[in-house]
C-alpha positions as CSV (number, residue, x, y, z in Angstrom):
1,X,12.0,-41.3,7.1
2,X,8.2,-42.5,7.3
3,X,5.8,-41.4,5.1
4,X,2.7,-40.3,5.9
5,X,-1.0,-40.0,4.2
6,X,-2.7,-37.1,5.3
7,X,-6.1,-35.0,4.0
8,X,-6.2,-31.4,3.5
9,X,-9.4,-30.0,2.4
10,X,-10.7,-33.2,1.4
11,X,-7.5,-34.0,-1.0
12,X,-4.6,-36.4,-0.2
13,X,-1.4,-35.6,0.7
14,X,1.4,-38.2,1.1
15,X,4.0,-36.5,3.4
16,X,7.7,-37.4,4.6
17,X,7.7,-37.7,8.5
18,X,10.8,-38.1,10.7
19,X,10.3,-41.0,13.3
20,X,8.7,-40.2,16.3
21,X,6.6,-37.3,14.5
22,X,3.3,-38.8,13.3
23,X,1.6,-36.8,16.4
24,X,3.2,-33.4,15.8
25,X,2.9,-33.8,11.9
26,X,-1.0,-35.2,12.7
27,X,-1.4,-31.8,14.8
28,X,0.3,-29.4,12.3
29,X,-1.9,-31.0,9.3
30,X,-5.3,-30.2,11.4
31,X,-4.4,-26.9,12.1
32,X,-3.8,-26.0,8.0
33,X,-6.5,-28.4,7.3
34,X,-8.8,-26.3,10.2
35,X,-7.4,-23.0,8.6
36,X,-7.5,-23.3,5.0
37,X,-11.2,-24.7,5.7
38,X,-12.6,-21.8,7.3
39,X,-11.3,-19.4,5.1
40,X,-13.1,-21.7,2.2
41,X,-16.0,-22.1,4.4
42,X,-16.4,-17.6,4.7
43,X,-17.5,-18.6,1.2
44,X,-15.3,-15.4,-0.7
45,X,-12.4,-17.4,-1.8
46,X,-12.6,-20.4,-4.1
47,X,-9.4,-21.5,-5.7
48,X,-7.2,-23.2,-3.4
49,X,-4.0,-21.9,-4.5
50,X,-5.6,-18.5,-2.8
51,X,-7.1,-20.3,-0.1
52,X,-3.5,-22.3,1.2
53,X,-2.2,-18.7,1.0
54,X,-4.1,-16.7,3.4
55,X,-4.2,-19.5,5.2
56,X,-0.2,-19.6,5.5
57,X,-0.4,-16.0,5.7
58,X,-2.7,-15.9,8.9
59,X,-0.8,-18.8,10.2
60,X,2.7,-16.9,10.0
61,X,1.2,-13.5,11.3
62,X,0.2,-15.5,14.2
63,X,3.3,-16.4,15.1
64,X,5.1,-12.8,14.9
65,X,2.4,-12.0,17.4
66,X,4.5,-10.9,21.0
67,X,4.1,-13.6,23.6
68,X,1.8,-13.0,26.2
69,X,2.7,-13.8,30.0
70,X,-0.4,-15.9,31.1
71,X,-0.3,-17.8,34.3
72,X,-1.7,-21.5,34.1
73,X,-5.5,-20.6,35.6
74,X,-5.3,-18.4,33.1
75,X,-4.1,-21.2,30.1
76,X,-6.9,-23.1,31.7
77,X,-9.4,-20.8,31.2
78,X,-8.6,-20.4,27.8
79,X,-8.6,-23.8,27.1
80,X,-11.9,-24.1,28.2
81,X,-13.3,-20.9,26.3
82,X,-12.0,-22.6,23.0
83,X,-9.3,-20.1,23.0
84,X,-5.3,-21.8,22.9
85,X,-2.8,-20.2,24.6
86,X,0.2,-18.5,22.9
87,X,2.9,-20.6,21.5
88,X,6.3,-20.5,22.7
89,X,9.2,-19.7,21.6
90,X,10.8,-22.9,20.6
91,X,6.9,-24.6,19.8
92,X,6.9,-21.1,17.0
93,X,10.6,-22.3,15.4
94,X,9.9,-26.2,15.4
95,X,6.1,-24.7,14.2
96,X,7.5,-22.9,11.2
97,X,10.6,-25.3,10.2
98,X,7.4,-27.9,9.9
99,X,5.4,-25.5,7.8
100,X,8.9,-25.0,5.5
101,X,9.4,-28.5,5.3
102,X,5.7,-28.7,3.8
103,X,6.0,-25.9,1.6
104,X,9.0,-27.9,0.2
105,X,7.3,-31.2,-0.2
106,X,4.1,-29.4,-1.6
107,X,5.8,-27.6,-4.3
108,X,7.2,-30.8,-5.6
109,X,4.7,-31.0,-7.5
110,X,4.6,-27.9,-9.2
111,X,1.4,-26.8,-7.2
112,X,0.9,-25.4,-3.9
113,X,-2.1,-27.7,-3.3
């Protein structure tokens, strides 16, 4: 297993990565990163503990959300209006095994971040 040194909210994380992963790993640590950020940035919530919460919370809520049907113009015009499409699936199981596996590695530690 690699390891990999990652930055969330401006601290350093180093993170167990399977082979072949860096990329997915890379993606899932920007979306926390992008998630946990602007719930720091509304400016209501200081201590990160509460911050990686919510931020988890959202995260998982999103993912119980019911997949909508969208043809690809339709994918495309979301991509371009900043909005990105739903996930599938398989993309929400490998999503939240990742965001397990990170939990677990986290908590090493005795703190969630």
């Amino acid at each position: 297993m690699k390891q990999l040194e990652v930055k969330i909210m401006g601290q350093g994380y180093l993170l167990g990565c399977p082979e072949g992963g860096e990329e997915r790993l890379q993606q899932a640590v920007q979306r926390v990163d992008a998630a946990m950020c602007k719930i720091r940035d509304a400016g209501k919530i200081k201590a990160r503990d509460r911050i990686a919460v919510l931020a988890a919370l959202n995260m998982a809520f999103e993912l119980t959300e019911p997949q909508r049907t969208a043809a690809p113009a339709d994918d495309a015009a979301a991509a371009a209006s900043g909005d990105a499409p739903a996930l599938s699936v398989a993309e929400q199981a490998t999503l939240g095994a990742l965001l397990g596996r990170l939990d677990e590695a986290l908590s090493d530690d005795g703190r969630l971040l």
